[in-house]
C-alpha atoms as one frame of an Amber mdcrd trajectory, in Angstrom:
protein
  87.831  97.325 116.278  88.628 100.978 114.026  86.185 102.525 112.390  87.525
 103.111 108.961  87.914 106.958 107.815  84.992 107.017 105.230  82.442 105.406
 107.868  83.863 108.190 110.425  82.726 110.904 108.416  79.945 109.909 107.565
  79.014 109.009 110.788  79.884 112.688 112.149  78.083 114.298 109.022  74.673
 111.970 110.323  75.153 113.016 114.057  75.730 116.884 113.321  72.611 116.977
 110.728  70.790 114.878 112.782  71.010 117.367 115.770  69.547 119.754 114.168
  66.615 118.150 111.190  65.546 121.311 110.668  68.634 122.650 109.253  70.170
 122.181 106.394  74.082 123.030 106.053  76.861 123.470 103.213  79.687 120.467
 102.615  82.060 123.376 103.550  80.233 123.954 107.126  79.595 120.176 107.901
  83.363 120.305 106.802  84.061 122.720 109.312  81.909 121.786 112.181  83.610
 118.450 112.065  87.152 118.821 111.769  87.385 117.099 108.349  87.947 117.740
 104.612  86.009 119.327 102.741  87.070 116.625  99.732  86.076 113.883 102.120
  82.545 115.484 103.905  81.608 115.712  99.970  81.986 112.070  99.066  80.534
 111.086 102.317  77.328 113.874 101.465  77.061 111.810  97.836  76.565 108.385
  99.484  74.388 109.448 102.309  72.495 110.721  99.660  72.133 107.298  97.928
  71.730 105.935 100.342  68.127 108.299 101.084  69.753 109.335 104.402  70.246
 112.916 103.219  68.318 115.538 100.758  70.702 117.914  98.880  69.649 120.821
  97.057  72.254 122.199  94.915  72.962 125.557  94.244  73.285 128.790  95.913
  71.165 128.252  98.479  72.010 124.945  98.392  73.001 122.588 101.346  72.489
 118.998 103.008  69.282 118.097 105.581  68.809 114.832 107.343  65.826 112.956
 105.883  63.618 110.301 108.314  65.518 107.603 106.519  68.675 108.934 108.218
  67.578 109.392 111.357  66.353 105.882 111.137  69.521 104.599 109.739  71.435
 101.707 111.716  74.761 102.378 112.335  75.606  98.933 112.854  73.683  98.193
 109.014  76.279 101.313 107.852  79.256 100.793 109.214  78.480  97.004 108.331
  78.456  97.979 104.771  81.017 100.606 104.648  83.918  98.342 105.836  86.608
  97.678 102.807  88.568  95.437 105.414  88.367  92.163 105.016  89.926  90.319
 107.778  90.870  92.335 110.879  94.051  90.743 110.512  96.124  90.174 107.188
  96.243  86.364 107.095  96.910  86.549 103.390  99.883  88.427 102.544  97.978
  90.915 100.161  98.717  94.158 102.247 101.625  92.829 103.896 105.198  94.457
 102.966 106.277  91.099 102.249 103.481  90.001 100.462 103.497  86.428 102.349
 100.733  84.516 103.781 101.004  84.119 107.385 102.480  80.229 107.697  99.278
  79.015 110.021  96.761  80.103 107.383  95.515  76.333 106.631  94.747  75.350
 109.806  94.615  79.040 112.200  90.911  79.303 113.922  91.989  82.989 114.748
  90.615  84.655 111.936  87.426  82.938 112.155  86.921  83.927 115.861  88.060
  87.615 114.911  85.444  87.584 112.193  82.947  86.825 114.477  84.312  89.412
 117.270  83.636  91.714 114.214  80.238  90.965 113.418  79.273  91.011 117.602
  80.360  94.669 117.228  78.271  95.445 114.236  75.528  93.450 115.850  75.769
  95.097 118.702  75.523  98.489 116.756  72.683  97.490 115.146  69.759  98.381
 117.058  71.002 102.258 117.930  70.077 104.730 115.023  71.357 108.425 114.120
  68.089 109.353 116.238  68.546 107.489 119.461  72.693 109.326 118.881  71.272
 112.631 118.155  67.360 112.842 119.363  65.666 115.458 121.975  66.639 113.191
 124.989  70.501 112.945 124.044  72.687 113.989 126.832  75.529 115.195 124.185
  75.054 118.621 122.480  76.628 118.528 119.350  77.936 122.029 118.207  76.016
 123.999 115.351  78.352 126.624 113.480  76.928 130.119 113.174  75.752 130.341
 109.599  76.115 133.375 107.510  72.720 134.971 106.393  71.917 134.797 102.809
């Protein structure tokens, strides 16, 4: 199983916030802390926000904080529902180079055995929450940039 990119960012932006609830941090610094795009830490900052994970305050003193909904969040329910993939394998041609179906498609078991492996690891993912990845009793320290004062 990959994570795709959009559910990796979003799970880093969680994890870093999440370390720190108090704190609420720029799209450039999130950007920064976690060694990705600014471009992409924004889109991921606009659906944690619809999603009630995350409260963003525009502006100059703007900036991102972790709400109890995210630290609640499932990752198993998120990554669950950020996944464009549909099959783990290509069984129908549509992103293949040659755009052919693979011959055993009518009668291949695999891909509904993969599509179960899938949903074990989202299962499995489903009971741990940003909190249990981030809380007081985590043995990882994530690192928190040194903000400029304002």
């Amino acid at each position: 199983m990959k994570l795709n990119a959009f559910g990796d960012v979003c799970l880093r932006t969680l994890m870093l916030l999440g370390a720190r609830p108090d704190r609420q941090m720029t799209g450039r610094d999130i950007a920064d802390a976690v060694g990705t795009p600014y471009n992409h830490v924004s889109k991921a900052i606009l659906e944690l926000k619809r999603r009630g994970a995350l409260d963003v305050t525009r502006g100059r003193n703007g900036g991102a904080r972790i709400t109890p909904v995210g630290m609640a969040l499932s990752i198993g329910a998120l990554l669950r529902d950020l996944d464009t993939q549909t099959d783990i394998v290509d069984c129908t041609g549509q992103d293949s180079p040659n755009g052919h179906a693979c011959p055993l498609l009518e009668g291949c078991r695999l891909r509904r055995s993969l599509a179960r492996a899938r949903e074990a690891f989202y299962a499995e993912l489903d009971g741990t929450t940003v909190a249990d990845l981030t809380g007081t009793d985590s043995l990882v320290r994530l690192p928190m940039p040194t903000l400029p004062t304002r």
